[in-house]
C-alpha positions as MATLAB code, in Angstrom:
seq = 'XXXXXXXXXXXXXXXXXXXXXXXXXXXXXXXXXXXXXXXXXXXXXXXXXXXXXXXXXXXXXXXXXXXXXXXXXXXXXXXXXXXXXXXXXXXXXXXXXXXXXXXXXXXXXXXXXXXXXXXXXXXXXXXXXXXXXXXXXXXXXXXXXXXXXXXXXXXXXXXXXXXXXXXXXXXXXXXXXXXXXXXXX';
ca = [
      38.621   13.042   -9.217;
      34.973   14.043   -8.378;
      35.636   16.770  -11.031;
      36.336   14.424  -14.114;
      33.356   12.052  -13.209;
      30.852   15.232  -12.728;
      32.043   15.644  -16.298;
      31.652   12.532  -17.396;
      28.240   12.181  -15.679;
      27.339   15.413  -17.647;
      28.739   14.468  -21.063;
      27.023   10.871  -20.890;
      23.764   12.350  -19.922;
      23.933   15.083  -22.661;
      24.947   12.182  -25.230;
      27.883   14.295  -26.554;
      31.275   13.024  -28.326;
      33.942   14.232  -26.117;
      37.835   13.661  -26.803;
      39.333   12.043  -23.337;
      43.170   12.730  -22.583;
      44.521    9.955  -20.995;
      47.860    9.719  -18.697;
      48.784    6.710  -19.407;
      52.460    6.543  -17.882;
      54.713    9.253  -16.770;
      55.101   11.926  -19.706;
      52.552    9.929  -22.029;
      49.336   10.916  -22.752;
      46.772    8.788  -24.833;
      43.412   10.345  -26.942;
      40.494    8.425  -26.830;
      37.650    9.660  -28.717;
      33.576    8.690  -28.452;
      30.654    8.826  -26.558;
      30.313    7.872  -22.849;
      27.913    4.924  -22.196;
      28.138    4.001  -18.738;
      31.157    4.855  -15.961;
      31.659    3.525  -12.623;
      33.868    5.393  -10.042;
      36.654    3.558  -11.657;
      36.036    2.599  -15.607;
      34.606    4.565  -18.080;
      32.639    2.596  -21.366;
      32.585    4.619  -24.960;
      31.596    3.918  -27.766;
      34.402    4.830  -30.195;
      33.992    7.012  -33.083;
      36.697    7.832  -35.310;
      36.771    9.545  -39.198;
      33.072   10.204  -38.870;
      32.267    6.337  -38.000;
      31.043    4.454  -35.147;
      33.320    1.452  -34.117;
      33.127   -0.705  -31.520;
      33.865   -0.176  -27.275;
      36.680    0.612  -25.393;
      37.031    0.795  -21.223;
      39.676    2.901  -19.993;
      40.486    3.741  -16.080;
      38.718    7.215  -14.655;
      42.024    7.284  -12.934;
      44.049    8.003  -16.203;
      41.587   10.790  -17.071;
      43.430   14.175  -16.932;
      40.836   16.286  -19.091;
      37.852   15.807  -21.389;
      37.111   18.511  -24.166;
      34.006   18.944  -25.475;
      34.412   22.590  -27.324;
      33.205   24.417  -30.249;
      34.969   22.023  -33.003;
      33.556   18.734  -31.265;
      30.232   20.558  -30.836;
      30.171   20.573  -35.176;
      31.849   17.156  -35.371;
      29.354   15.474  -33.193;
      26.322   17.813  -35.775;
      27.971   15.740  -38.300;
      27.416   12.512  -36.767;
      24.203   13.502  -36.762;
      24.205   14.261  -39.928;
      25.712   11.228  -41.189;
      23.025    8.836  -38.998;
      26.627    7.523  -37.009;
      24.413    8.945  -34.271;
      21.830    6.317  -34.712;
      24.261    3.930  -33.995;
      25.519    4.897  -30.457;
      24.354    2.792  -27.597;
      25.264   -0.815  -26.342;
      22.955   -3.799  -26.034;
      24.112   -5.165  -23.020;
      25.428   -4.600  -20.109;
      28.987   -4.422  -18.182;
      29.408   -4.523  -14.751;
      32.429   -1.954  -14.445;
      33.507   -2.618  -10.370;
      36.631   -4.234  -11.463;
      38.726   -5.830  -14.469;
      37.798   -9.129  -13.581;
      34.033   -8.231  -13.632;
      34.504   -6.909  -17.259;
      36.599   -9.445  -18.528;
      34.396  -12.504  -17.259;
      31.386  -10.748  -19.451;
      33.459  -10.272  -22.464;
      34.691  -13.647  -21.983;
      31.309  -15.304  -21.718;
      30.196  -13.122  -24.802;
      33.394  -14.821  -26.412;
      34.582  -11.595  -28.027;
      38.075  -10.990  -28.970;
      39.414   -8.153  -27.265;
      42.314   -5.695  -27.848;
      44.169   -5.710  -24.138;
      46.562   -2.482  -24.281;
      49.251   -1.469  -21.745;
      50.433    1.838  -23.363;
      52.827    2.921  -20.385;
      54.560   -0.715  -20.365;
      57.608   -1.522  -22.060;
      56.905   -5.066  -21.835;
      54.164   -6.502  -24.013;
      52.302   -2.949  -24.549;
      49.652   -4.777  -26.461;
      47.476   -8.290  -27.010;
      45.093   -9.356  -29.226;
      42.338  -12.097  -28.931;
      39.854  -14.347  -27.329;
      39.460  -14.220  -23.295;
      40.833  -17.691  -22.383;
      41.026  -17.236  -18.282;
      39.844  -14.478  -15.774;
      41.484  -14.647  -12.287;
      41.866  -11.827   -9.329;
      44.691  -10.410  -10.356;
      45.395  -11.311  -14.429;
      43.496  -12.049  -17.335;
      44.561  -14.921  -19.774;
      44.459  -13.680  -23.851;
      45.535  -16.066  -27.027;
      47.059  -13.995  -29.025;
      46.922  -14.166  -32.476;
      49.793  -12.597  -35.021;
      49.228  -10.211  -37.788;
      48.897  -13.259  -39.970;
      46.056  -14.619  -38.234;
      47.897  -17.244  -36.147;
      47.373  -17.831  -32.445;
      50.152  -18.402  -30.193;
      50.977  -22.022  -28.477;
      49.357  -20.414  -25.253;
      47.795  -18.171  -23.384;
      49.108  -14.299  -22.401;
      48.658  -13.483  -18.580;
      48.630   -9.903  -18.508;
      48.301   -8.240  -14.969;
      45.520   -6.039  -14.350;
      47.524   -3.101  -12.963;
      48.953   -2.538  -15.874;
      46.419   -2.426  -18.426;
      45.541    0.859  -19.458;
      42.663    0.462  -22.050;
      40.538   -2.054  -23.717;
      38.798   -2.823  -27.175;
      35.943   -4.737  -28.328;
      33.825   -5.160  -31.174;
      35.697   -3.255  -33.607;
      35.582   -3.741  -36.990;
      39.036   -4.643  -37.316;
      38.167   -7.272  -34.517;
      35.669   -8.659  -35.980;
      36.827   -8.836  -39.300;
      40.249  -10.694  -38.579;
      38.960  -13.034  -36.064;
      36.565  -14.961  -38.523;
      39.858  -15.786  -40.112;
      42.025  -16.780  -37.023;
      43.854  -19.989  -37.212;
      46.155  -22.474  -35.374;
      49.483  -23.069  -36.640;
      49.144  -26.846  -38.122;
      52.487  -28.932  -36.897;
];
C-alpha cells in the first residue's frame, strides 16, 4: 500500500496523466485515466481526461489500486495535452474532504451535483445516476434518473462498501441533468 500512494504522491506532485488499474472485484480490473488532484490514505481525486479532453472528477478507493503507469506513450499523450491547452484546464476549485464516503458525498450533496455512483464488481445495481438525496454512515441515497431523463418514484440506497468509483461534473452530467424530469401521473 505505501508503494501505490508514494506513487501517487509523486505523480500528483509532478502534475502528470497517469492510467490507474483498478481491481475492482475478483478477476476484474477497471482503467481510470487523468490527473491526480488530491488523495487521502484511502480515496484518490482525478481529474478525468479522455480522447485528448478534460472532463469532469472521479474518486476511486487507493485500496483498488493495483498499478499506475506513467511510461513513454503517456509521457507524449500528456505533451499533447499540453499542446492542446487541456492542460490549462486541470485543477479543482474546491475542496473534498476524502476521510470517508460520507464526507465526500455530504460535499457533493451540498454542491447539489449529480453524481455517477458505480459498483463495477456488483451484480446487483452496478450503476446509479443522479442528485445526492441522503448521506448516512453506512449508505448514500441517489434519485435516479433513466436514459430518458426520468427520475425514479424514490430514492436508491446504495451501501458504501460496495461502491467502487464515483463521477462528477462530467459533461455528460451536466448536460442531461438540465433536462431531468418527473414522470407526470
Amino acid at each position: 500500500m505505501m508503494k501505490i500512494l508514494e506513487k501517487i504522491k509523486y505523480h500528483k506532485e509532478n502534475k502528470q496523466r497517469v492510467r490507474l488499474y483498478r481491481r475492482v472485484s475478483k478477476g476484474k480490473t477497471e482503467i481510470s485515466n487523468g490527473y491526480i488532484l488530491d488523495y487521502s490514505d484511502k480515496f484518490i481525486l482525478i481529474h478525468e481526461s479522455d480522447d485528448f479532453k478534460i472532463d469532469g472528477y472521479s474518486i476511486v478507493p487507493v485500496k483498488q489500486v493495483k498499478k499506475l503507469r506513467y511510461d513513454k506513450s503517456d509521457e507524449y499523450f500528456n505533451q499533447m495535452m499540453i499542446w492542446e491547452n487541456e492542460i490549462e484546464k486541470v485543477g479543482i476549485d474546491y475542496a473534498i474532504n476524502l476521510s470517508s464516503w460520507q464526507s465526500i458525498f455530504e460535499l457533493l450533496q451540498a454542491k447539489e451535483l449529480n453524481v455517477v455512483v458505480e459498483c463495477e464488481g456488483a451484480e446487483i445495481n452496478p450503476f446509479s445516476i443522479g442528485p445526492i438525496v441522503k448521506t448516512g454512515k453506512k449508505h448514500v441515497h441517489i434519485l435516479y434518473f433513466d436514459a430518458e431523463g426520468y427520475f425514479e418514484d424514490s430514492p436508491s440506497s446504495i451501501d458504501y462498501k460496495s461502491i467502487t468509483r464515483i463521477a462528477f461534473e462530467t459533461q455528460y452530467l451536466t448536460v442531461f441533468g438540465k433536462y431531468t424530469r418527473y414522470k407526470i401521473a
